[in-house]
C-alpha positions in Angstrom: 35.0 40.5 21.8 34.0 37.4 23.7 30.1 38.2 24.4 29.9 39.0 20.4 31.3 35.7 19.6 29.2 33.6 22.9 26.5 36.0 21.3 26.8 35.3 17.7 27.3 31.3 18.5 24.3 31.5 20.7 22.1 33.1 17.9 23.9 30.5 15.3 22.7 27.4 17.6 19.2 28.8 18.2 18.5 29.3 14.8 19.6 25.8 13.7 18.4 24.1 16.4 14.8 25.7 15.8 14.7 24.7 12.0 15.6 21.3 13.1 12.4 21.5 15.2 10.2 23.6 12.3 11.5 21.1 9.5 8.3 18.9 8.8 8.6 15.0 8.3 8.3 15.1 4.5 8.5 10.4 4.4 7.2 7.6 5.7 7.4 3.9 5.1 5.2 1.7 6.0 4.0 -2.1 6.0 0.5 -3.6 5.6 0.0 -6.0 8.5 -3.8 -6.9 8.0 -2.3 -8.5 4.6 0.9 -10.0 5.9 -1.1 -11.7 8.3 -4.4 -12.6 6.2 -3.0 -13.3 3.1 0.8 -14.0 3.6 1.3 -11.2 1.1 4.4 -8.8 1.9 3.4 -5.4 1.4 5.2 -1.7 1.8 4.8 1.3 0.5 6.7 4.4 0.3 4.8 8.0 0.8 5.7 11.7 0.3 4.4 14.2 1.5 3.5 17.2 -0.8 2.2 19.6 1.5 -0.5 19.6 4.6 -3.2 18.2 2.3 -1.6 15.7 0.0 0.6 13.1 -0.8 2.2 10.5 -3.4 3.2 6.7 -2.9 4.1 3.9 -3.8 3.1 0.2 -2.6 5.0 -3.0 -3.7 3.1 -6.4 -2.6 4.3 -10.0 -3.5 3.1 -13.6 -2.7 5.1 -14.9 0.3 2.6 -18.2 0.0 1.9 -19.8 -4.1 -0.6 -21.9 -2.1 -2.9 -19.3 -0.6 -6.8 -19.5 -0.9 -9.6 -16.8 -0.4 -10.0 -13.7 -2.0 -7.7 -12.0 -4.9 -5.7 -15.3 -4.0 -4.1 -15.7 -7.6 -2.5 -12.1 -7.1 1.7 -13.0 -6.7 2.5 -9.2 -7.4 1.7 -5.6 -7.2 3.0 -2.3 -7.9 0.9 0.3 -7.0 1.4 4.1 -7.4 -1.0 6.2 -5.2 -1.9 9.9 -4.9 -3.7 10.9 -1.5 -5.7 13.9 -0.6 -6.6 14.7 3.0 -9.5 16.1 4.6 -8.2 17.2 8.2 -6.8 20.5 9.7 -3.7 18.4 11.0 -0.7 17.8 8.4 -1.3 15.0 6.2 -3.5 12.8 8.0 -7.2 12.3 9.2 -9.6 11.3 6.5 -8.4 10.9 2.7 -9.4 10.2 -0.6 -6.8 7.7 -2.7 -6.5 7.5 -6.6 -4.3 4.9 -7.7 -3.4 2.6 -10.5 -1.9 -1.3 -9.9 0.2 -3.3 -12.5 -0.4 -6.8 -10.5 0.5 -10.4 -11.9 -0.6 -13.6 -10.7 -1.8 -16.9 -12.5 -5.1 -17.5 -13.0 -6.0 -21.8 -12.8 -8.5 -23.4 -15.2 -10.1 -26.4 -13.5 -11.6 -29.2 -16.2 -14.0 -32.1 -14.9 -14.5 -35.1 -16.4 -17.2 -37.1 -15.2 -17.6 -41.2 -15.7 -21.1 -42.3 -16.1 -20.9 -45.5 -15.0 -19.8 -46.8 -11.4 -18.3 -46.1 -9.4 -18.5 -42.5 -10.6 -14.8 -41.3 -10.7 -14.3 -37.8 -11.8 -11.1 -36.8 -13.2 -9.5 -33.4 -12.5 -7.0 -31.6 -14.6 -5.8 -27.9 -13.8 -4.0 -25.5 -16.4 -2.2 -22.3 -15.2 -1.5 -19.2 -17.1 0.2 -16.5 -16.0 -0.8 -12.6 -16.9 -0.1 -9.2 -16.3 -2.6 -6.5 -15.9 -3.3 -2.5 -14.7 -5.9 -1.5 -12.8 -7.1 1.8 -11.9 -8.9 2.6 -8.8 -10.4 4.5 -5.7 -9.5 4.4 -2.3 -10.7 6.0 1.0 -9.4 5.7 4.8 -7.9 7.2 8.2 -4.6 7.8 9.1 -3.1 8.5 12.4 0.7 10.1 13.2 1.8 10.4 16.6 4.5 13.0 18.1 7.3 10.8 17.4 6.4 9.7 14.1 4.8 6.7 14.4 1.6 6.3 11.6 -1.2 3.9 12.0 -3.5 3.3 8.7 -7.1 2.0 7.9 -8.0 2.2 4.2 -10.2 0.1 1.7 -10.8 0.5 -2.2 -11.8 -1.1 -5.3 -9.8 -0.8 -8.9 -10.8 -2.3 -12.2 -8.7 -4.4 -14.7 -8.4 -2.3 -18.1 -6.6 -4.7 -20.1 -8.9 -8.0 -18.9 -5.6 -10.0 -19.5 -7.3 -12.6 -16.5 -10.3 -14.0 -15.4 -10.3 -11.1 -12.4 -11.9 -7.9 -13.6 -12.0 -5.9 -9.9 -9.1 -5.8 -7.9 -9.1 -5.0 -4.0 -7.0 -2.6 -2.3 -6.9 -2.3 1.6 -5.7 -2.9 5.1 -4.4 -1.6 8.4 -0.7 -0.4 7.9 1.8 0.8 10.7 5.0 2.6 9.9 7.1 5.5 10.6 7.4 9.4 9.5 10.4 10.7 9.2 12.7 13.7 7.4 
C-alpha cells in the first residue's frame, strides 16, 4: 500500500511540476526608457500574448516635464492600444509588425509677433494655449528580445496619423527601446 501511494504522489508531483515548466509566459510589462530618458515622458505598456505569433497591448504615456522642447513636445498624454504580429520561429518575439491606434492630448501654443517699426525695434510676444484631444491610427515595426528568465528587450519605431485634426499636429510618432519582464 505504501509504494502505490509513494507511487501515485510521485506521478502527482511530476505531472504538476512539468505543467509548471510547459505553462508559457502569457504577460509582460514593460517601460520605454529611450522616452523616459529623451523626452521625460513615463511610458508602460501592458502585452498579451495570443499565441506564438501574436499579441495585444496597451501603452499609457504622460508628460513628466510641461516644459519639454523637441519633437511631439506638446504631447502630455497617450493611450495607445496595439496589436502585434511576429515573424520569428521563437514564441512571440523576433521581428513584428504593430497596428495601433493613440488617443493622445497635449496643448498646442500659438505664438503672435508684434513688431515696432521705429527704434529701438522692440518686438512684443504673446502666447495662447489650447488644449485638444485627438486619435491617431498607425503602423509600427521592430525587434524584440526574451531571455530564459523572462527578461524582454524592445526596439520599435512607427508613424500614425491624426483623424480628427483637433491640433496643429497631423503625424504622431511612436517608438523607442523598452525593457521589461515576461511572466505567467
Amino acid at each position: 500500500m505504501k509504494k502505490i501511494t509513494l507511487s501515485a504522489l510521485l506521478f502527482i508531483v511530476s505531472i504538476s511540476l512539468f505543467a509548471q515548466e510547459n505553462e508559457l509566459k502569457q504577460n509582460e510589462l514593460k517601460i520605454n526608457m529611450s522616452n523616459l530618458i529623451g523626452f521625460k515622458w513615463f511610458d508602460v505598456s501592458y502585452e498579451r500574448l495570443l499565441n506564438e505569433e501574436a499579441s495585444i497591448g496597451v501603452g499609457t504615456l504622460f508628460s513628466l516635464d510641461n516644459e519639454s522642447e523637441g519633437l511631439d513636445e506638446y504631447r502630455t498624454f497617450s493611450i495607445t492600444p496595439y496589436y502585434r504580429q511576429f515573424f520569428s520561429s521563437k514564441y512571440a518575439q523576433g521581428f513584428f509588425v504593430e497596428a495601433f491606434t493613440m488617443l493622445h492630448s497635449g496643448k498646442d501654443y500659438t505664438y503672435n509677433y508684434v513688431y515696432e517699426d521705429f527704434p529701438p525695434y522692440s518686438t512684443i510676444e504673446y502666447t495662447t494655449e489650447d488644449k485638444y484631444t485627438d486619435l491617431a491610427v498607425g503602423i509600427s515595426v521592430g525587434g524584440k528580445w526574451v531571455t530564459k528568465r523572462g527578461f524582454v528587450a524592445e526596439v520599435y519605431a512607427g508613424i500614425g496619423r491624426d483623424l480628427l485634426n483637433q491640433s496643429d499636429i497631423e503625424v504622431v510618432g511612436r517608438g523607442g527601446v523598452s525593457i521589461g519582464y515576461r511572466f505567467q
